[in-house]
C-alpha positions in Angstrom: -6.3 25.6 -35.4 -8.9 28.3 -34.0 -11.6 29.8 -36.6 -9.9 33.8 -37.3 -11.9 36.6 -35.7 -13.8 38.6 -38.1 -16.0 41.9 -37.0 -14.8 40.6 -33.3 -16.7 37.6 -33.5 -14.4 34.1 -32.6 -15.1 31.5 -35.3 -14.9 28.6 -33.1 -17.4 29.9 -30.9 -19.6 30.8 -33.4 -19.6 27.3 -34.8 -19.7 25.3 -31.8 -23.4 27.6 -31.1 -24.8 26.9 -34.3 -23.9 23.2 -34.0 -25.3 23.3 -30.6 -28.5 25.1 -32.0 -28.5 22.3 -34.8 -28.9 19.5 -32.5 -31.3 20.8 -30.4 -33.6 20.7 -33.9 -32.9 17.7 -34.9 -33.7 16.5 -31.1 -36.9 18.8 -31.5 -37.8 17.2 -34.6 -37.6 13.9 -33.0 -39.7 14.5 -30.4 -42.4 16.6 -32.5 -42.6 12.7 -34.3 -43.1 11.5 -30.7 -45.7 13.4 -30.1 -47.3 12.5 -33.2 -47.3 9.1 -32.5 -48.8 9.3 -29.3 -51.8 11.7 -30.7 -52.6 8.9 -33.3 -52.5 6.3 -30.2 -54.7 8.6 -28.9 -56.7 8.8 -31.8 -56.7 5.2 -32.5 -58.4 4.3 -29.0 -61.4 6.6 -29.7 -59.8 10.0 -27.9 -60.4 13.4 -30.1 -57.2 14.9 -30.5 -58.4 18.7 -30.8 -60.3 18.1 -27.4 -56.6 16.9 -26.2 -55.0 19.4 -27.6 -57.1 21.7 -25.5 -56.8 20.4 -22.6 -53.1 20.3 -22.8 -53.4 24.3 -23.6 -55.6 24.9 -20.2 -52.9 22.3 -17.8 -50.1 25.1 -18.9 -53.0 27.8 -17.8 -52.7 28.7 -14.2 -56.1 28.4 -12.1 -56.8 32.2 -11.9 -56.2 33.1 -15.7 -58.4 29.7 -17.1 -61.2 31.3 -14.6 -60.8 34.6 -16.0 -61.2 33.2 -19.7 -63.8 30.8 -18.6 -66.3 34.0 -17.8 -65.1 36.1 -20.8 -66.0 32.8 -22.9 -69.7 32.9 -21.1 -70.0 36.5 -21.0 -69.8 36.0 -25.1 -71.9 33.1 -25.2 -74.4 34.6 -23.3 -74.3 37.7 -25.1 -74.7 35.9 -28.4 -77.5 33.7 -26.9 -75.8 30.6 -27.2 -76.6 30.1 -23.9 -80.2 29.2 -21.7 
């Protein structure tokens, strides 16, 4: 039997999108726990998972925009004299 319509909104659409939506957080939530194991593993054979963490955050970069915030990062350093 379908869901009544209410404001215009169909009932059984609306459900099958939110059951949908919950699914894809609980498969979310699953692999968030992945990833957290394979940061200990990481962890556990000497790696430093900030340093990884990083890295992973300048792969998603493209080239030209990790240049561009490579020389702003200098530019500070250098105008802070953190840098010979």
């Amino acid at each position: 039997m379908a869901k009544a319509k209410a404001g215009g909104i169909a009932g059984d659409q609306l459900e099958s999108i939110i059951q949908r939506i919950e699914r894809l957080e609980e498969e979310k939530a699953a692999l968030a726990g992945d990833i957290r194991e394979v940061f200990a593993e990481a962890k556990g054979n000497g790696f430093d998972t900030k340093i990884l963490r990083q890295v992973l955050k300048l792969r998603k970069m493209d080239k030209a925009d990790r240049q561009e915030q490579d020389a702003i990062l200098e530019l500070y350093l250098n105008a802070l004299g953190m840098i010979d």
